[in-house]
NUTORMI-719786 format. One record per residue (C-alpha): z, y, x; residue number from 1. Coordinates in nm, 3 decimals. Each point is the difference from the previous one (the first is absolute). Layout:
N
[rec [Z,Y,X],NUM]
...
***
This chain:
222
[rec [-7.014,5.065,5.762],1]
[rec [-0.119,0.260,0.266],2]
[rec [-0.361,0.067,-0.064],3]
[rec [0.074,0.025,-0.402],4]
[rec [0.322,0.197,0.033],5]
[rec [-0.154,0.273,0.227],6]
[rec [-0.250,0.039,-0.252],7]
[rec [0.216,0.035,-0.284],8]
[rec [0.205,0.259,0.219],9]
[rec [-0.284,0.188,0.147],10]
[rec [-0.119,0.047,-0.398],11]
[rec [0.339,0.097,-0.100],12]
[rec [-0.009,0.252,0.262],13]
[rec [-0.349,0.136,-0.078],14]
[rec [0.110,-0.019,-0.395],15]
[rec [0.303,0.227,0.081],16]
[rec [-0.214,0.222,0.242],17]
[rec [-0.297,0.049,-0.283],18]
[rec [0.277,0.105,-0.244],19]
[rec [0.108,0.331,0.231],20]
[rec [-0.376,0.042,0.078],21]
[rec [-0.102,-0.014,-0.384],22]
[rec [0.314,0.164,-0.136],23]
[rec [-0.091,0.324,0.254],24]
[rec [-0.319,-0.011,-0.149],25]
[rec [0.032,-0.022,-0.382],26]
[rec [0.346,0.030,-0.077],27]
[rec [0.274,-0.138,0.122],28]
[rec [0.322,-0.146,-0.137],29]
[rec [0.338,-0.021,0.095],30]
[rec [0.277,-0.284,-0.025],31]
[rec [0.095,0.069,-0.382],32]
[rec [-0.410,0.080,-0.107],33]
[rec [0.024,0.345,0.009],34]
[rec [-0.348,0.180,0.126],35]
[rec [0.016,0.196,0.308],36]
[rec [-0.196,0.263,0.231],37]
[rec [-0.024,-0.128,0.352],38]
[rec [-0.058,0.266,0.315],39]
[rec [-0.020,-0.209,0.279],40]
[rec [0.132,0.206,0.301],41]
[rec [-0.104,-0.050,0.389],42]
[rec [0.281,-0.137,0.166],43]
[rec [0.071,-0.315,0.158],44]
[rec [0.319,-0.298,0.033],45]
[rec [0.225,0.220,0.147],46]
[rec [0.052,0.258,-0.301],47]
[rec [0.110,-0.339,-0.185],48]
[rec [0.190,0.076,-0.287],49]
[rec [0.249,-0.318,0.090],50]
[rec [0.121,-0.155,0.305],51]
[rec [-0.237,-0.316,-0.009],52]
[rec [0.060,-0.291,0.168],53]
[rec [-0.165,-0.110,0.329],54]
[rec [-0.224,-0.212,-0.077],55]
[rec [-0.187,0.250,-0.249],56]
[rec [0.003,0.237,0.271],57]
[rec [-0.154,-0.210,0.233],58]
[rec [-0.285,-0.145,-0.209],59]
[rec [-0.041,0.310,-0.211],60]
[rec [-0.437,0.034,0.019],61]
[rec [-0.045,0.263,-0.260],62]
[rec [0.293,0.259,-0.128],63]
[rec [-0.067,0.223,-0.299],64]
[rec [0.264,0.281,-0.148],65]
[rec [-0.097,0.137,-0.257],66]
[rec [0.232,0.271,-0.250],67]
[rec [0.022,-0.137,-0.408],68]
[rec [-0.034,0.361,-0.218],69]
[rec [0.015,0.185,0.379],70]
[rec [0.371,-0.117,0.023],71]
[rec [0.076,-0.364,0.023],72]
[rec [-0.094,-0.183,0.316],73]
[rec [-0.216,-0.343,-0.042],74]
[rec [-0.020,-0.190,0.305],75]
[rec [-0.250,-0.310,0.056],76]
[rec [-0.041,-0.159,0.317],77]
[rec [-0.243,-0.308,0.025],78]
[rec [0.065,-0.219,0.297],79]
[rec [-0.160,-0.167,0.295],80]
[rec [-0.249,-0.326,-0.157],81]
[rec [0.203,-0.200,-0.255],82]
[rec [0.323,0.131,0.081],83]
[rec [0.085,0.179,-0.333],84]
[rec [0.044,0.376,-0.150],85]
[rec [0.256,0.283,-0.067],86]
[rec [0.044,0.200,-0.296],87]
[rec [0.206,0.268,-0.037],88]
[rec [0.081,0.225,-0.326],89]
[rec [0.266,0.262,0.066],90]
[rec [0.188,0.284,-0.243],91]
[rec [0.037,0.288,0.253],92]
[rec [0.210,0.253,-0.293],93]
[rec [0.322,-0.046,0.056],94]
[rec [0.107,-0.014,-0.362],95]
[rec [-0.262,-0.244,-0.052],96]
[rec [-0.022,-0.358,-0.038],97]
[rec [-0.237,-0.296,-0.147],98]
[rec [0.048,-0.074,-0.372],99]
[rec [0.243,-0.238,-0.126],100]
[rec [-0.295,-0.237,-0.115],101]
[rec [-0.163,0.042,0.306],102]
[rec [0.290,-0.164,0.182],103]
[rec [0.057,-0.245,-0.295],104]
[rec [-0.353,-0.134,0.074],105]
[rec [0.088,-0.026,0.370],106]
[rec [0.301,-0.206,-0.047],107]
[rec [-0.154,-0.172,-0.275],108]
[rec [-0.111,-0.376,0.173],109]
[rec [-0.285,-0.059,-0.275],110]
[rec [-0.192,0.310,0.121],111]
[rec [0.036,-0.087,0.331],112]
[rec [-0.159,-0.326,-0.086],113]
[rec [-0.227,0.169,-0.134],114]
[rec [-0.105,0.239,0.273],115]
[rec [-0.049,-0.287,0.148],116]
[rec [-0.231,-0.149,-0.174],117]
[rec [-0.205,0.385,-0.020],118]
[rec [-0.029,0.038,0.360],119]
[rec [-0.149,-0.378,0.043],120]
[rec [0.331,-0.173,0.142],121]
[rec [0.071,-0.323,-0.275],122]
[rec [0.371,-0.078,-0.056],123]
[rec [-0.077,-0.349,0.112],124]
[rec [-0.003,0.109,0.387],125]
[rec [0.333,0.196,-0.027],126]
[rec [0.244,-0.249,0.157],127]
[rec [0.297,0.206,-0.070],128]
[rec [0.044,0.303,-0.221],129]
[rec [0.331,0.232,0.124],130]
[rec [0.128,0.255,-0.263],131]
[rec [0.065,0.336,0.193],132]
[rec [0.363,0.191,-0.120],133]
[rec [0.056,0.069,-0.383],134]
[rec [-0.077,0.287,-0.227],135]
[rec [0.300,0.182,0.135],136]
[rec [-0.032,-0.069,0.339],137]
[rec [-0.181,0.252,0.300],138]
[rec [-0.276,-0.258,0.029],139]
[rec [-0.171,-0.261,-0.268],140]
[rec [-0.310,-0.151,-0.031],141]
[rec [-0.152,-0.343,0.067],142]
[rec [-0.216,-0.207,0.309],143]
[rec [-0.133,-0.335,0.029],144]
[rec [-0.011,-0.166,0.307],145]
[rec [-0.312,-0.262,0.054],146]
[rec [-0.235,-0.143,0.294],147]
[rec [0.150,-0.142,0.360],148]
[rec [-0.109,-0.046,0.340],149]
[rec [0.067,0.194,0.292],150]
[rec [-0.182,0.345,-0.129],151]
[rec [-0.036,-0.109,-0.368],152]
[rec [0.340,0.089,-0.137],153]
[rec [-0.091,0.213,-0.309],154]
[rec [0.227,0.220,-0.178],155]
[rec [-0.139,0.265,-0.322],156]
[rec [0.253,0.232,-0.137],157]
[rec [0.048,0.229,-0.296],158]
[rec [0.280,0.188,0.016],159]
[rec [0.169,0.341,-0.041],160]
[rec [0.276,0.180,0.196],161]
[rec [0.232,0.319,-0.031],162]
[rec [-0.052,0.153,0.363],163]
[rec [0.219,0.350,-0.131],164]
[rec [0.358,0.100,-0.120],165]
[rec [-0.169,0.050,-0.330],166]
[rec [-0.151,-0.358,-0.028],167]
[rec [0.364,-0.133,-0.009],168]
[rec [0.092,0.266,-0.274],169]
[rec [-0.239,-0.112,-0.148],170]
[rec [0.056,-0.407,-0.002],171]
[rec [0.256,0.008,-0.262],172]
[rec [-0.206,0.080,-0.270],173]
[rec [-0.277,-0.283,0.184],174]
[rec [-0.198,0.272,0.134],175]
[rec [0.043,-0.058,0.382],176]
[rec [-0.350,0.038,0.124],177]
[rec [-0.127,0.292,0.178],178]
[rec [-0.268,-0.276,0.235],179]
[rec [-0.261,-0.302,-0.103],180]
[rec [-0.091,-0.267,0.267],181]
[rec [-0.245,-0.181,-0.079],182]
[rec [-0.051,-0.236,0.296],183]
[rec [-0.221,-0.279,0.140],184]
[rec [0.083,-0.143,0.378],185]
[rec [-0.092,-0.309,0.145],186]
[rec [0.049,-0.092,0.393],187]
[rec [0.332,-0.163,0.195],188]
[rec [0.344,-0.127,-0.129],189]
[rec [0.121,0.300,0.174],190]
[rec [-0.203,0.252,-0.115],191]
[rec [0.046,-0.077,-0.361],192]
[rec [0.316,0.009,0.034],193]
[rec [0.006,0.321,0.135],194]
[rec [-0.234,0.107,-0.334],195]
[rec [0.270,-0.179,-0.194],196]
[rec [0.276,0.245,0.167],197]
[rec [-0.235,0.284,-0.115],198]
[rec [-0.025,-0.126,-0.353],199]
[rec [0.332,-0.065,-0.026],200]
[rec [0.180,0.339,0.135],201]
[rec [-0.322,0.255,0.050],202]
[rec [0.086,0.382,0.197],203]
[rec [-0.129,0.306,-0.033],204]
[rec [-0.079,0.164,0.346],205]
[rec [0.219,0.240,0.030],206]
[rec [-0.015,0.083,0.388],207]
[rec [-0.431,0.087,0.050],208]
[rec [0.007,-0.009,0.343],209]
[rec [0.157,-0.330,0.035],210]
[rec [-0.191,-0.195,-0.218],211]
[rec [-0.294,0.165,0.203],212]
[rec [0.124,-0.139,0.312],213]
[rec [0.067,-0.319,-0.169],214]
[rec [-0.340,-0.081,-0.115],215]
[rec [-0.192,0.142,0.303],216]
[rec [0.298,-0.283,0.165],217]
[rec [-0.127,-0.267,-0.267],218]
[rec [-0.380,0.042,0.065],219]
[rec [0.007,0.010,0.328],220]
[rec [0.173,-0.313,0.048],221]
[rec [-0.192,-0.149,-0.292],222]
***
């Protein structure tokens, strides 16, 4: 399975990659379709948006933010070889939040399934597919688990999350999403579970200075 399933990863990852890349260029899309203007901003992993997990910290290769209509952060982050990519759409207005059919489609398994299939991954090599919260709930979404050996354990996420006060006011009426993930990660049992932590309960990073220290910690280790 190696050879084969590093290629079909490493074209995933170049798939997702080519969709920032073209989307900057002619028009760019977010989760629910809607067109947006991208101004990608000079910065680098530690004005991340979210507290991300170690092992995206310590692969990170390339790490864009960029503002949607000069106000909403977009966050992509391609990793080291084969290892995966980072997406991240936020709302930044308070009194803001994604659309109730944008979080319908996120809990929704069949478009998963059919994300899937657009960025090049076939539902025949998800081994497991793990339904993330429920409409109500801080956190929803779907990822499929697939591959195996020591750095091959794959796991590709869509999911959305209510990182403010005003997410969970907003969950009742299934409108709890103020953040997207849209995730690929591939590498040790340990480090996809650490993703999986992410996916599962995502932070907002509130203290700067820490989560400085903390990645400057991270890569140097790494």
């Amino acid at each position: 399975m190696g050879e084969s399933f590093m290629r079909i990863v490493s074209c995933v990852v170049v798939f997702m990659a080519g969709l920032v890349l073209a989307g900057c260029q002619s028009g760019r899309t977010d989760s629910g379709g809607t067109p947006m203007t991208i101004d990608e901003q000079n910065s680098t992993i530690h004005s991340a948006v979210s507290w991300l997990p170690e092992p995206i910290v310590r692969w990170s290769e390339t790490y864009t933010y960029s503002l949607r209509d000069n106000t909403h952060p977009i966050v992509d982050i391609k990793l080291e070889g084969t290892r995966g990519y980072y997406e991240g759409q936020y709302i930044r207005e308070y009194y803001e939040l994604f659309s109730r059919g944008t979080a319908q489609r996120i809990q929704d398994e069949a478009e998963f399934r059919n994300w899937l299939n657009r960025v090049g991954i076939s539902e025949t090599l998800i081994e497991e597919f793990v339904k993330v919260g429920n409409p109500y709930s801080r956190t929803g979404g779907w990822y499929g688990l697939f591959g195996g050996g020591d750095q091959q354990n794959c796991v590709i996420a869509n999911v959305g999350a209510g990182l403010t006060t005003y997410a969970s006011q907003g969950a009742p009426s299934g409108m709890p999403y103020d953040s997207i993930y849209r995730i690929l990660y591939c590498g040790t049992m340990e480090e996809r579970d650490q993703v999986i932590d992410f996916i599962l309960s995502p932070q907002s990073v509130e203290d700067r200075a820490a989560f400085r220290a903390y990645v400057d910690t991270v890569q140097q280790d790494g």
